[in-house]
The first five atom37 places (N, CA, C, CB, O) and aatype in JSON, in Angstrom:
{
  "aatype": [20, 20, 20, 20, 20, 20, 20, 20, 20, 20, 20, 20, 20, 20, 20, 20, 20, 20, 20, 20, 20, 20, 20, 20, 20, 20, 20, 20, 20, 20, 20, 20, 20, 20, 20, 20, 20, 20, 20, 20, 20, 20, 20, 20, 20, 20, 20, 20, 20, 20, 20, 20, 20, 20, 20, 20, 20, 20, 20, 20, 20, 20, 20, 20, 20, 20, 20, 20, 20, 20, 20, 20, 20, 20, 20, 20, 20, 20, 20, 20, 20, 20, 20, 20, 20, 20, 20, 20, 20, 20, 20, 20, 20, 20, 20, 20, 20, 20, 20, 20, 20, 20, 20, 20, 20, 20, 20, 20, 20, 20, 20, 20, 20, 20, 20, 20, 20, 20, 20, 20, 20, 20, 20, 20, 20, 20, 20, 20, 20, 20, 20, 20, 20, 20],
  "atom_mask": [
    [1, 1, 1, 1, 1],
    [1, 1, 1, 1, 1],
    [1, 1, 1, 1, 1],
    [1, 1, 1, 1, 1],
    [1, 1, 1, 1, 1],
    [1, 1, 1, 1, 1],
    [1, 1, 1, 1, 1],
    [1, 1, 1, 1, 1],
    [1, 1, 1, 1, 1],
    [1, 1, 1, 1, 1],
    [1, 1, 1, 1, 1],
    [1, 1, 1, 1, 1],
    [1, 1, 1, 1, 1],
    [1, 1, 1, 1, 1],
    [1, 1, 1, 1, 1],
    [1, 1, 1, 1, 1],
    [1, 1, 1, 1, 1],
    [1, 1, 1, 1, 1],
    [1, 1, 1, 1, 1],
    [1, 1, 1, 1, 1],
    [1, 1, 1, 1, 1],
    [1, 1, 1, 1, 1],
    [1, 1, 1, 1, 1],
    [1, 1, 1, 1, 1],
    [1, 1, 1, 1, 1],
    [1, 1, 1, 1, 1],
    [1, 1, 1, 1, 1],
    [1, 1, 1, 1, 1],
    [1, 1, 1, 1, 1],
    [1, 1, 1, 1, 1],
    [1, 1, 1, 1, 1],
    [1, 1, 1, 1, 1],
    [1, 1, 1, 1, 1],
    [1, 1, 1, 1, 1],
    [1, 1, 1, 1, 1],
    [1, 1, 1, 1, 1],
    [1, 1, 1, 1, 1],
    [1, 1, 1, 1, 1],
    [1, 1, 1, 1, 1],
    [1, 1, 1, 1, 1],
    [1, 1, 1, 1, 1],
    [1, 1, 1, 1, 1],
    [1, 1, 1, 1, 1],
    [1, 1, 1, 1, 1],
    [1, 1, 1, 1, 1],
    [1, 1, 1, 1, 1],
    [1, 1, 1, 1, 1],
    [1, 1, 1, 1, 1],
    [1, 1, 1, 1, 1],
    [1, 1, 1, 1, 1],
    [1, 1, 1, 1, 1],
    [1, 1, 1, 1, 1],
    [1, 1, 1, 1, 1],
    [1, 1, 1, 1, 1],
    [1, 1, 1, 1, 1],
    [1, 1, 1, 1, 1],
    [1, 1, 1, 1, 1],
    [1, 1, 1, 1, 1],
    [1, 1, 1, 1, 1],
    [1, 1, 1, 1, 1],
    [1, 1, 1, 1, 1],
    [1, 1, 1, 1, 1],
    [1, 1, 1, 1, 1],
    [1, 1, 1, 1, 1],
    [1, 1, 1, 1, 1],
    [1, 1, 1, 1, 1],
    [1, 1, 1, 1, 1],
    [1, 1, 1, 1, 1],
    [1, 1, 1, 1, 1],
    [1, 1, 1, 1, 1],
    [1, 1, 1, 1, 1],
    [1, 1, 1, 1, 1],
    [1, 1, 1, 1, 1],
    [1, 1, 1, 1, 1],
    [1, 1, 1, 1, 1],
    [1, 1, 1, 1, 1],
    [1, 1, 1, 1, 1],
    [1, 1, 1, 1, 1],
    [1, 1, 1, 1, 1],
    [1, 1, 1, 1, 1],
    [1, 1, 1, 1, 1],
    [1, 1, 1, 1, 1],
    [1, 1, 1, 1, 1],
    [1, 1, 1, 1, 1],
    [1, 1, 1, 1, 1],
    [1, 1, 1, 1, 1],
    [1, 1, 1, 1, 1],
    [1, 1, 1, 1, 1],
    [1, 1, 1, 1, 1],
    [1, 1, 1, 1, 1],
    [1, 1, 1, 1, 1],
    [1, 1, 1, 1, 1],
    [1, 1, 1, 1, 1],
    [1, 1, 1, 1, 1],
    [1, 1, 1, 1, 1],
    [1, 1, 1, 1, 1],
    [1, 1, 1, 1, 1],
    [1, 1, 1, 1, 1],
    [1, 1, 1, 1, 1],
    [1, 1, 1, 1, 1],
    [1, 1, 1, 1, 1],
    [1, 1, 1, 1, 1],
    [1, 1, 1, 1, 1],
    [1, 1, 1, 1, 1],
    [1, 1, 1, 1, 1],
    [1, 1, 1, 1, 1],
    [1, 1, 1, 1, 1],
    [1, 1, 1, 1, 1],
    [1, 1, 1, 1, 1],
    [1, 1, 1, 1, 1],
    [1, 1, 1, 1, 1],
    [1, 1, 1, 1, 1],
    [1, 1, 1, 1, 1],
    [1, 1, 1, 1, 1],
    [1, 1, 1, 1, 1],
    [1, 1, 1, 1, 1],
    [1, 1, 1, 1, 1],
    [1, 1, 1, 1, 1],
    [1, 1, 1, 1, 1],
    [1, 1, 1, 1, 1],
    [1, 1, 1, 1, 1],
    [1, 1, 1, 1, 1],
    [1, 1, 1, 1, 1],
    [1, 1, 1, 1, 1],
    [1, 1, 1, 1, 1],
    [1, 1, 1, 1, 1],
    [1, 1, 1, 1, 1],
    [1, 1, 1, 1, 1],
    [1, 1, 1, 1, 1],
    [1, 1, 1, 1, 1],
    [1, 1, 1, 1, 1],
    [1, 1, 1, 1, 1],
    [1, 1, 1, 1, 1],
    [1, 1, 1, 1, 1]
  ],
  "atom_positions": [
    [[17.74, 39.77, -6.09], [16.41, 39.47, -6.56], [16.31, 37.99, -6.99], [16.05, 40.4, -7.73], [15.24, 37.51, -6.6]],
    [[17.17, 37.02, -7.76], [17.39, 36.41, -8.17], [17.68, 35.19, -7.02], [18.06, 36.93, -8.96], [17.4, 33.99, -7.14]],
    [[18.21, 35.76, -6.05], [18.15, 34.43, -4.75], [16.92, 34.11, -3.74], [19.33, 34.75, -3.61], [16.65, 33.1, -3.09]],
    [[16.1, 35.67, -3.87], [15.08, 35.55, -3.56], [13.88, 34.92, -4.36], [14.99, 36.52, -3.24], [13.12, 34.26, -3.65]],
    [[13.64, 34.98, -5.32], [12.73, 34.62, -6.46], [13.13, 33.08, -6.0], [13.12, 35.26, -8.26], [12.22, 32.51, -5.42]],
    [[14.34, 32.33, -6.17], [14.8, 30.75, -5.79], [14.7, 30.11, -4.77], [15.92, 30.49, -5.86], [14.4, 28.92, -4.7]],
    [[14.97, 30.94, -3.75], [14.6, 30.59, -2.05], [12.85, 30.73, -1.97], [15.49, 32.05, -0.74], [12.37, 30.24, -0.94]],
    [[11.89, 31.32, -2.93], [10.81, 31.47, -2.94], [10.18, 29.5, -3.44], [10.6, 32.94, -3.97], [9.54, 28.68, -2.79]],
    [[10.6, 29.47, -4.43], [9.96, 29.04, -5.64], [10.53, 27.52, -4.54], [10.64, 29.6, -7.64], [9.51, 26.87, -4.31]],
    [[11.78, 26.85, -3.84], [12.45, 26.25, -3.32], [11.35, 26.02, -2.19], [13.74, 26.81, -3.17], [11.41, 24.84, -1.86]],
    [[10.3, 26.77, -1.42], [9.56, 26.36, -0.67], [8.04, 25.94, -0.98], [9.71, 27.16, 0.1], [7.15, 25.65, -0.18]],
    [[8.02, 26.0, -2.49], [6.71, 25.43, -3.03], [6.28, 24.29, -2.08], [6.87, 24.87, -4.59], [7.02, 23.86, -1.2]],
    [[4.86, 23.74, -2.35], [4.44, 22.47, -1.89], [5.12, 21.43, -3.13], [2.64, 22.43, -1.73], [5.0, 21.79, -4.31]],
    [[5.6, 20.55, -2.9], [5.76, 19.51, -3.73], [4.54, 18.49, -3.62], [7.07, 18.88, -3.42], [4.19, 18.1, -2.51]],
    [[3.92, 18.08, -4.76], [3.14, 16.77, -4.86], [3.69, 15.66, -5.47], [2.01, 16.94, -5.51], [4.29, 15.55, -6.54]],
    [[3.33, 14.72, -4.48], [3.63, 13.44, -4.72], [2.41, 12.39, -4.77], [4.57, 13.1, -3.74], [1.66, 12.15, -3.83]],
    [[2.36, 11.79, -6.07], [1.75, 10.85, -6.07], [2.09, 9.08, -5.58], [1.5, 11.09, -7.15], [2.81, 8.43, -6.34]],
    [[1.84, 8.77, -5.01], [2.26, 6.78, -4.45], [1.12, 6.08, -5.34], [1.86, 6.17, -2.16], [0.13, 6.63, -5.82]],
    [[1.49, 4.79, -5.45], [0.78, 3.48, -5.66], [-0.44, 3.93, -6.93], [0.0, 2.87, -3.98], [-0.36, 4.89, -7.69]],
    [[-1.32, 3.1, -6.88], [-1.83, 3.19, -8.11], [-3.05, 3.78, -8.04], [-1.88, 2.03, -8.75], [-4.0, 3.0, -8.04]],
    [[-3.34, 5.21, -7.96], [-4.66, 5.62, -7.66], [-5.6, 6.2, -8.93], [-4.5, 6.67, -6.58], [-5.58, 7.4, -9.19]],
    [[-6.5, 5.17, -9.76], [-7.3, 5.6, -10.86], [-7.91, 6.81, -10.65], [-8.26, 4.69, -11.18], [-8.16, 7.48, -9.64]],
    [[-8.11, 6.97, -12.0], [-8.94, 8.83, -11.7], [-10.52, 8.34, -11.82], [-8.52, 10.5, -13.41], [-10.69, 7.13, -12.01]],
    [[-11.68, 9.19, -11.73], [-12.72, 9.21, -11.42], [-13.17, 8.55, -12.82], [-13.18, 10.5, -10.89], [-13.95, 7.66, -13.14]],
    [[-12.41, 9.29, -13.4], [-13.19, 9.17, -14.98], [-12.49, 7.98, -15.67], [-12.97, 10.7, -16.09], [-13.07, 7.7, -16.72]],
    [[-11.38, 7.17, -15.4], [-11.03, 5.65, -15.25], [-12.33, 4.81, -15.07], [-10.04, 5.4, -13.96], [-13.06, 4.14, -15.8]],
    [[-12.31, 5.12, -13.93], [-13.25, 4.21, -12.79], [-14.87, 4.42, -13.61], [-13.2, 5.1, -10.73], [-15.65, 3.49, -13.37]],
    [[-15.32, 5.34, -14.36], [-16.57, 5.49, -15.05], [-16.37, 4.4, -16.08], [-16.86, 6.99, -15.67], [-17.32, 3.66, -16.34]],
    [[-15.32, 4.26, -16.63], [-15.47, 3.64, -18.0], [-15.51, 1.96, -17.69], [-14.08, 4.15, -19.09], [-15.87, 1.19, -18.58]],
    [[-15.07, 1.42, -16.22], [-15.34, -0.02, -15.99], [-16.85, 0.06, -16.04], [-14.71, -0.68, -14.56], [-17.28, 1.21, -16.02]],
    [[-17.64, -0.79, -16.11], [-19.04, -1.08, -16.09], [-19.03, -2.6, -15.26], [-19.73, -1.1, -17.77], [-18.38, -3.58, -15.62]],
    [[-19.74, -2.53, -14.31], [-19.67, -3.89, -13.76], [-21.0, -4.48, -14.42], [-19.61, -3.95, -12.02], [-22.02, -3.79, -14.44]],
    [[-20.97, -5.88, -15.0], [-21.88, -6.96, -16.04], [-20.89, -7.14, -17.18], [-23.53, -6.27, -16.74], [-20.53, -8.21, -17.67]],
    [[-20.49, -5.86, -17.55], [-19.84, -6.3, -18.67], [-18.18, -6.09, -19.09], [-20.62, -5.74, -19.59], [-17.9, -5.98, -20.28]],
    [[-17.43, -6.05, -18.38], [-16.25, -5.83, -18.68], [-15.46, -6.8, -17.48], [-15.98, -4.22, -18.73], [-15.68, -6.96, -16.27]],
    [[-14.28, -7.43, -18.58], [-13.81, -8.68, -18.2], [-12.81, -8.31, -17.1], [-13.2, -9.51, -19.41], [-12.89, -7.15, -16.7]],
    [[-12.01, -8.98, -16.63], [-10.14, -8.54, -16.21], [-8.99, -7.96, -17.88], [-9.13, -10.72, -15.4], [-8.44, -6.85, -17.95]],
    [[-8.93, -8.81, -18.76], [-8.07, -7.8, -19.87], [-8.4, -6.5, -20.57], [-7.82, -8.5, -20.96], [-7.64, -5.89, -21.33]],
    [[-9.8, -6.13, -20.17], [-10.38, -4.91, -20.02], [-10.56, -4.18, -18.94], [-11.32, -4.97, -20.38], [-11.13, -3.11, -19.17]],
    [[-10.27, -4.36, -17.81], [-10.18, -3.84, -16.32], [-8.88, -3.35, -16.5], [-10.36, -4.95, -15.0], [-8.66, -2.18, -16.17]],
    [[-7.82, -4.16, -17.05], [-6.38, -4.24, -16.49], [-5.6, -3.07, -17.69], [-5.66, -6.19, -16.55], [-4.5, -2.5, -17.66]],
    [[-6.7, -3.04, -18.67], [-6.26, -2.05, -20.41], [-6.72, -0.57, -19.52], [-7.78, -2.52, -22.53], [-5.89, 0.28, -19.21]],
    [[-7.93, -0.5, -19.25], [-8.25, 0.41, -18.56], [-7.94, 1.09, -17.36], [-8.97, 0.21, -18.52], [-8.21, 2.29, -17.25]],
    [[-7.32, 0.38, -16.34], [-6.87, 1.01, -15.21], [-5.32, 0.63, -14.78], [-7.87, 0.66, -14.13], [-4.75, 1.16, -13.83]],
    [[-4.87, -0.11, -15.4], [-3.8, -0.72, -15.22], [-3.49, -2.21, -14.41], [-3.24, 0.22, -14.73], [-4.18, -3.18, -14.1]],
    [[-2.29, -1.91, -14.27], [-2.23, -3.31, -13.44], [-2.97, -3.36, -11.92], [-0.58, -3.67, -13.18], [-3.13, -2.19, -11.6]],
    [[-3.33, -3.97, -11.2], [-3.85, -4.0, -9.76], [-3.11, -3.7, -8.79], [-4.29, -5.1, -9.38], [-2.02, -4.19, -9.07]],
    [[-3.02, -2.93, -7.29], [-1.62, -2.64, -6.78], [-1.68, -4.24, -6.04], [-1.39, -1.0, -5.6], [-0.52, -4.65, -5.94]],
    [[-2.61, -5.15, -5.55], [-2.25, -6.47, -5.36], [-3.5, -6.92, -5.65], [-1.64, -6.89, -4.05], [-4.46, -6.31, -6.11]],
    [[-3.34, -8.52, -5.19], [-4.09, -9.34, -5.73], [-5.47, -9.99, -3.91], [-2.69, -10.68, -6.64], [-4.96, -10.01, -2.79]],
    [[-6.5, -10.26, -4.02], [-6.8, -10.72, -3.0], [-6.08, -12.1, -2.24], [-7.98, -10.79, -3.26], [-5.81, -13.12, -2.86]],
    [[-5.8, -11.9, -0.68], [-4.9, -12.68, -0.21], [-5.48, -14.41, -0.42], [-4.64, -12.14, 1.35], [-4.61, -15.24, -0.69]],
    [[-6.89, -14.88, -0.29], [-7.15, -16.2, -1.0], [-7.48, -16.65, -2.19], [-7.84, -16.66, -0.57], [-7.43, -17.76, -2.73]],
    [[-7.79, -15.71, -2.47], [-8.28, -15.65, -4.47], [-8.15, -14.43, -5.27], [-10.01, -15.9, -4.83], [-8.69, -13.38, -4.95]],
    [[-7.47, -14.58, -6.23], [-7.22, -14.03, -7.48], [-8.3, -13.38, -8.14], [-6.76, -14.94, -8.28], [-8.12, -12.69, -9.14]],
    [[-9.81, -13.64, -7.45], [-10.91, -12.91, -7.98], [-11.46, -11.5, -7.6], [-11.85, -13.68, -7.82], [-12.43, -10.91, -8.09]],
    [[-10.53, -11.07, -6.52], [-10.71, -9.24, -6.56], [-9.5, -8.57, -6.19], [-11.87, -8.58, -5.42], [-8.58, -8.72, -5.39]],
    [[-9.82, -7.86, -7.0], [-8.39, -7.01, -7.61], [-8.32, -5.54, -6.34], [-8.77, -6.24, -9.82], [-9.37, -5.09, -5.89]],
    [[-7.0, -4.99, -5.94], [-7.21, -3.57, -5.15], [-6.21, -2.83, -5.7], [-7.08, -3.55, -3.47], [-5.03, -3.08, -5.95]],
    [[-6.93, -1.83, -5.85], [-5.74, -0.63, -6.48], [-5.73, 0.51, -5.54], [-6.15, 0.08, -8.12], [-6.67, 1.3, -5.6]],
    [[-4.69, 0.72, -4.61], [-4.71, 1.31, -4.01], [-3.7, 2.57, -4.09], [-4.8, 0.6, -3.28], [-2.85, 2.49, -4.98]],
    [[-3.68, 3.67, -3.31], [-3.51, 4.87, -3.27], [-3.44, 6.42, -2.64], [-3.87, 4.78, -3.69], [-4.32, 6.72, -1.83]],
    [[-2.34, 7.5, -3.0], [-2.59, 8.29, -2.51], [-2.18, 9.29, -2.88], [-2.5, 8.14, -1.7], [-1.18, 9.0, -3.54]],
    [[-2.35, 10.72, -2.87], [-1.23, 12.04, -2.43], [-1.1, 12.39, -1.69], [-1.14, 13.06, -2.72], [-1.94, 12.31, -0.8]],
    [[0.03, 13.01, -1.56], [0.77, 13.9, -0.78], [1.3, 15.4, -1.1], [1.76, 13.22, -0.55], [1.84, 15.65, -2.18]],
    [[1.12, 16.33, -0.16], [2.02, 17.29, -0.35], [2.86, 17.41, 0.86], [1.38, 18.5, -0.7], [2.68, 17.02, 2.01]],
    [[3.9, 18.09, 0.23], [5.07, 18.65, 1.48], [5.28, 20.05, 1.28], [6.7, 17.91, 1.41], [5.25, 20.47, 0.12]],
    [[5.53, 20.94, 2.32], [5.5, 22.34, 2.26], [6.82, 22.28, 3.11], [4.07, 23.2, 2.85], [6.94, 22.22, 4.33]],
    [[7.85, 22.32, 2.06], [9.41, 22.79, 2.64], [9.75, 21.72, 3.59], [9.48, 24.38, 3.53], [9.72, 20.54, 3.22]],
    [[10.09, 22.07, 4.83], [10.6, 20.43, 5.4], [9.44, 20.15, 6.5], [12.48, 20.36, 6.31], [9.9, 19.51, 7.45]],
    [[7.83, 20.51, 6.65], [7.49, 20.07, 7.12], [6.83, 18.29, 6.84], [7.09, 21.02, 7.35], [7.02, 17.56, 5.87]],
    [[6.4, 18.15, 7.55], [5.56, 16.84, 7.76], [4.78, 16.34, 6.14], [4.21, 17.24, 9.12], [4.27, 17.3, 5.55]],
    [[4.67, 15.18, 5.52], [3.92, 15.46, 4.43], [2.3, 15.16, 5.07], [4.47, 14.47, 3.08], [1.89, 14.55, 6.06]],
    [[1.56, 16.0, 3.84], [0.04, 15.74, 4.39], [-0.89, 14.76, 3.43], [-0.78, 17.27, 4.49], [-0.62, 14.96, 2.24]],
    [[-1.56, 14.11, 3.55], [-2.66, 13.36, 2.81], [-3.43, 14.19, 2.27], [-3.47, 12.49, 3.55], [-4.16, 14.88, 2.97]],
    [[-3.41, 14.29, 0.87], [-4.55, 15.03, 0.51], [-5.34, 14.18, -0.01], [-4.37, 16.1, -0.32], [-6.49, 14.49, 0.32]],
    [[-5.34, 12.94, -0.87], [-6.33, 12.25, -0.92], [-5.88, 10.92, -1.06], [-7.14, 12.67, -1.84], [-4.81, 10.73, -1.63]],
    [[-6.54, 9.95, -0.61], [-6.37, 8.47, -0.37], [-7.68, 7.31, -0.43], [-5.78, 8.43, 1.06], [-8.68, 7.35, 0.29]],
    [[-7.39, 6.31, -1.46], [-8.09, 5.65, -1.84], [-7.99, 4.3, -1.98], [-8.29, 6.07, -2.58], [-6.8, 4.02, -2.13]],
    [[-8.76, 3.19, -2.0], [-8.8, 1.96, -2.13], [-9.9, 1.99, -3.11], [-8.93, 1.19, -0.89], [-10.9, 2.63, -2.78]],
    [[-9.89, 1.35, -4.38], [-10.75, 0.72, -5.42], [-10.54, -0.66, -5.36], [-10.49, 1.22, -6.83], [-9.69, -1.33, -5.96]],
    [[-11.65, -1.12, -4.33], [-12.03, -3.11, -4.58], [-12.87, -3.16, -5.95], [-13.37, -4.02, -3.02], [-13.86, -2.49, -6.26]],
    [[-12.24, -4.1, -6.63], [-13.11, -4.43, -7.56], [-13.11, -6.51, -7.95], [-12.56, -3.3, -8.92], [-12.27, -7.17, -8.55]],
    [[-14.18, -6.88, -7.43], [-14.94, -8.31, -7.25], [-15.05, -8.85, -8.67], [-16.55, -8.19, -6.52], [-15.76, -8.23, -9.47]],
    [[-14.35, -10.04, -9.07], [-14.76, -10.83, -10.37], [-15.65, -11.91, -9.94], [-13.5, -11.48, -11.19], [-15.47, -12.46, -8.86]],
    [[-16.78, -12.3, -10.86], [-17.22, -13.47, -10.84], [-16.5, -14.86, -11.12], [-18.07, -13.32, -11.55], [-15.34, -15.03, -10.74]],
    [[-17.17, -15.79, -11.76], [-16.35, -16.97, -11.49], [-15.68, -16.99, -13.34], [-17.53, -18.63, -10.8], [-14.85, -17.57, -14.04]],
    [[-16.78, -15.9, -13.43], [-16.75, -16.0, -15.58], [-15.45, -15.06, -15.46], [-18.61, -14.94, -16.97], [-14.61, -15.14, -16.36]],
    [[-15.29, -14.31, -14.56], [-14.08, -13.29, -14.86], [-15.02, -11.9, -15.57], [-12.69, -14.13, -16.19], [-14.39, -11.12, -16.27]],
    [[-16.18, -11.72, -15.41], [-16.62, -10.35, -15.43], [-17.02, -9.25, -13.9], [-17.89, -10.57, -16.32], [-17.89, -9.55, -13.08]],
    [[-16.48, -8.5, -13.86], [-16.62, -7.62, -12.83], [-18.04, -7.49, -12.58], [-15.98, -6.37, -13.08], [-18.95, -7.2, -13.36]],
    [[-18.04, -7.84, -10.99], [-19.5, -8.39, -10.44], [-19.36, -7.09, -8.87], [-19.49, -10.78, -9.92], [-20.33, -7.11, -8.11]],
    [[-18.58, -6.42, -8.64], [-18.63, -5.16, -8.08], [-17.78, -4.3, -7.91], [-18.97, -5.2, -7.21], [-16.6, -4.63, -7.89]],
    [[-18.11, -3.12, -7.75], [-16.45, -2.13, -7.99], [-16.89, -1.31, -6.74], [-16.11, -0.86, -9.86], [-18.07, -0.95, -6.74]],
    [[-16.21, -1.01, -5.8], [-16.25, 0.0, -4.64], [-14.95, 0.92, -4.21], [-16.61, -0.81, -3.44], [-13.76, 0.61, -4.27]],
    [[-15.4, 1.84, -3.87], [-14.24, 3.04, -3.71], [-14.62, 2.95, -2.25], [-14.4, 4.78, -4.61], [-15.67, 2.84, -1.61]],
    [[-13.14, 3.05, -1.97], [-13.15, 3.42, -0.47], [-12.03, 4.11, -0.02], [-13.24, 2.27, 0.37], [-10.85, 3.77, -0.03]],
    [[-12.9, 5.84, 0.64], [-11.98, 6.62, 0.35], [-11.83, 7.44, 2.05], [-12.45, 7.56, -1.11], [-12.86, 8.0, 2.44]],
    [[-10.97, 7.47, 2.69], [-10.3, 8.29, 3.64], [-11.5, 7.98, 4.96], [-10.07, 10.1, 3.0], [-11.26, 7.66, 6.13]],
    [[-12.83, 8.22, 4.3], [-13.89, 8.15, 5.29], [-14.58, 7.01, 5.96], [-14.75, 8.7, 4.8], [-15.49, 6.9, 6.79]],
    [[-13.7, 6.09, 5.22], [-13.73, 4.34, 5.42], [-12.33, 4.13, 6.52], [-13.41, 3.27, 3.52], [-12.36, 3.15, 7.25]],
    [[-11.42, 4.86, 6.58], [-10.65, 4.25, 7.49], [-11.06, 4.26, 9.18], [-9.38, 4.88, 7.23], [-11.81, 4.99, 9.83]],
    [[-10.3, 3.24, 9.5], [-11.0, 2.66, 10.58], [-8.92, 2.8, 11.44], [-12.16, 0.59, 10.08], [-7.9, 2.46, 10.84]],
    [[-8.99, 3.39, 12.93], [-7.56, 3.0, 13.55], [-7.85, 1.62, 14.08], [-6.97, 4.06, 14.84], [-8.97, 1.28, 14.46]],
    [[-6.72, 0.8, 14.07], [-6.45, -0.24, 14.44], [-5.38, -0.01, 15.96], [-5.9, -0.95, 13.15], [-4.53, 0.88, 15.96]],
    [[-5.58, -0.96, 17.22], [-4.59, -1.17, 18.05], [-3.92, -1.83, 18.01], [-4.71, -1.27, 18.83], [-4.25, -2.99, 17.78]],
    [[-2.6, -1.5, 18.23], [-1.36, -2.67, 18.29], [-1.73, -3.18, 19.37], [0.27, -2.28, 18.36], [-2.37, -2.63, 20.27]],
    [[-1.14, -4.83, 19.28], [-1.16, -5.39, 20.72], [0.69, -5.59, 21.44], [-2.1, -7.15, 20.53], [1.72, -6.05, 20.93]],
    [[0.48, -5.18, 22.42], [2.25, -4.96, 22.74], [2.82, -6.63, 23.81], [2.51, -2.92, 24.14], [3.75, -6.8, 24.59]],
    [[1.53, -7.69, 23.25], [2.13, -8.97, 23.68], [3.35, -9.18, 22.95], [1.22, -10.16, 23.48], [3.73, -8.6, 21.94]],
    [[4.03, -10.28, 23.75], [5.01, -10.7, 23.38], [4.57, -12.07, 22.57], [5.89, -10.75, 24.51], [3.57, -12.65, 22.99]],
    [[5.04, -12.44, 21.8], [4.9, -14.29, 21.23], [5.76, -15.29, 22.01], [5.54, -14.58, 19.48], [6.85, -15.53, 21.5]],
    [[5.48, -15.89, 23.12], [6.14, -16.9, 23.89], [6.74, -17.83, 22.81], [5.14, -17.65, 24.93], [5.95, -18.23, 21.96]],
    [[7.94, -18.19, 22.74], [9.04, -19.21, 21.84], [9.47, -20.42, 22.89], [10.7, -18.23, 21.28], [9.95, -20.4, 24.03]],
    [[9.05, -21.61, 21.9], [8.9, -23.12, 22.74], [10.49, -22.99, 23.09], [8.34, -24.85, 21.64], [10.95, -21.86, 22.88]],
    [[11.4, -23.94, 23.6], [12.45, -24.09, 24.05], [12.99, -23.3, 25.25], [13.07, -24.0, 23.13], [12.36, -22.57, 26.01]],
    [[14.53, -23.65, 25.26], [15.24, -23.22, 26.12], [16.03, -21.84, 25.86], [15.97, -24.23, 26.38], [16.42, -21.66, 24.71]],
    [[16.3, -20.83, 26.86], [16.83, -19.59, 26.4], [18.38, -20.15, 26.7], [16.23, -18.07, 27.27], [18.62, -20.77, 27.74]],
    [[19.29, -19.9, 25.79], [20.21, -19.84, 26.73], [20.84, -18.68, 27.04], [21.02, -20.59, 26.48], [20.46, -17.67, 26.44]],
    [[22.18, -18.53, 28.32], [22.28, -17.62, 28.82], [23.74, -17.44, 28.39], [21.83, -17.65, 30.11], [24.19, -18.43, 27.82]],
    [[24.73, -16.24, 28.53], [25.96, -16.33, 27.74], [26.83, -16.84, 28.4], [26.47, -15.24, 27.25], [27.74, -16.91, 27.57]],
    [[27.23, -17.27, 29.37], [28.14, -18.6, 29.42], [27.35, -19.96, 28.75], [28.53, -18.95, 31.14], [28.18, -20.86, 28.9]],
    [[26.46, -20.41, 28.25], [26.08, -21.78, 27.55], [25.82, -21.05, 26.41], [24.8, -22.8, 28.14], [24.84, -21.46, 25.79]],
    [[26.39, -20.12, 25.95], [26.37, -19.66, 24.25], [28.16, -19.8, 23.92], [25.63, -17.55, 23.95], [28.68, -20.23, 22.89]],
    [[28.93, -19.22, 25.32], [30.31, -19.53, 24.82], [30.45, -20.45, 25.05], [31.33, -18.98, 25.13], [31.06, -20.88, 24.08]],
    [[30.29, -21.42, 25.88], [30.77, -23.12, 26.1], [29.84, -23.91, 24.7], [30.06, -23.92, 28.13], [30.14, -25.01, 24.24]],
    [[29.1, -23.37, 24.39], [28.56, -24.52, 23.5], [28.86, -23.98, 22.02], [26.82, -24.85, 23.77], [28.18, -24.39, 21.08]],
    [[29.74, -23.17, 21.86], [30.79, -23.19, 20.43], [31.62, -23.64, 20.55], [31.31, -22.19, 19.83], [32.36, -23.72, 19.57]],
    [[32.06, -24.28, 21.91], [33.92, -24.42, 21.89], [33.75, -26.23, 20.98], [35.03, -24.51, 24.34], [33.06, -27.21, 21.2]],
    [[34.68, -25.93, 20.06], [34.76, -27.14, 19.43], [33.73, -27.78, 17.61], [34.31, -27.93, 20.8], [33.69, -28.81, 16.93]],
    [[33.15, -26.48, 17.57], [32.34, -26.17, 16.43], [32.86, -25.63, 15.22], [31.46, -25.38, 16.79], [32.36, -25.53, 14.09]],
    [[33.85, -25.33, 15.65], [34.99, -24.21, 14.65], [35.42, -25.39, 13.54], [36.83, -23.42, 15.76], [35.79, -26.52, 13.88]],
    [[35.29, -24.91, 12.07], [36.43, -25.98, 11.13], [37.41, -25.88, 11.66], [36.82, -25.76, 9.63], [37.56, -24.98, 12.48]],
    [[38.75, -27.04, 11.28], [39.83, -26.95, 11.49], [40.8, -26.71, 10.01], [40.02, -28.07, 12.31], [42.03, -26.59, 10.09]]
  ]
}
């Protein structure tokens, strides 16, 4: 009874939370007009990064997961919170963007052409001979 009850309980879903995903009721208490960045940052925490040319909008991004025994894990919910500072440093917009905002992207399977010469392995072994300390 006792290995069964364990082999039971052993195939639960596990949840996992990643990265920094505020709760709803976080995200109520920013007010955009009036609440600065050391009140953004008291309230929701730190930002998961910073915008790549300016320091003036913050993204906290996010997700869960469950796993059911050794399958695949699944998304159960996933989020991006942009939130826009003015120049004063008061939050001038806050947007959620959630699962229904993602967009697939294509890889491109070019290669990056590299200026120079390739060399080939006889001019990789002839052009060590004599490179060695002594």
């Amino acid at each position: 009874m006792v290995v069964f009850v364990a082999s039971i309980a052993a195939c639960s879903p596990k949840l996992a939370p990643r990265g920094n995903l505020p709760s709803d009721i976080k995200l109520t208490q920013v007010t955009v007009g009036v609440h600065k960045r050391d009140d953004v940052r008291s309230i929701l925490g730190a930002p998961s990064t910073l915008g790549t040319f300016e320091d003036s909008v913050w993204y906290y991004i996010g997700q869960n997961t469950t796993q059911f025994a050794f399958f695949r894990e699944k998304i159960i919910e996933q989020k991006v919170v942009v939130i826009v500072f003015s120049d004063q440093g008061v939050v001038e917009q806050l947007e959620v963007l959630d699962q229904d905002a993602l967009r697939e992207i294509s890889l491109s399977e070019r290669t990056t052409p590299t200026a120079g010469h390739s060399l080939g392995f006889i001019e990789q072994i002839l052009g060590n001979i004599g490179r060695f300390n002594k």
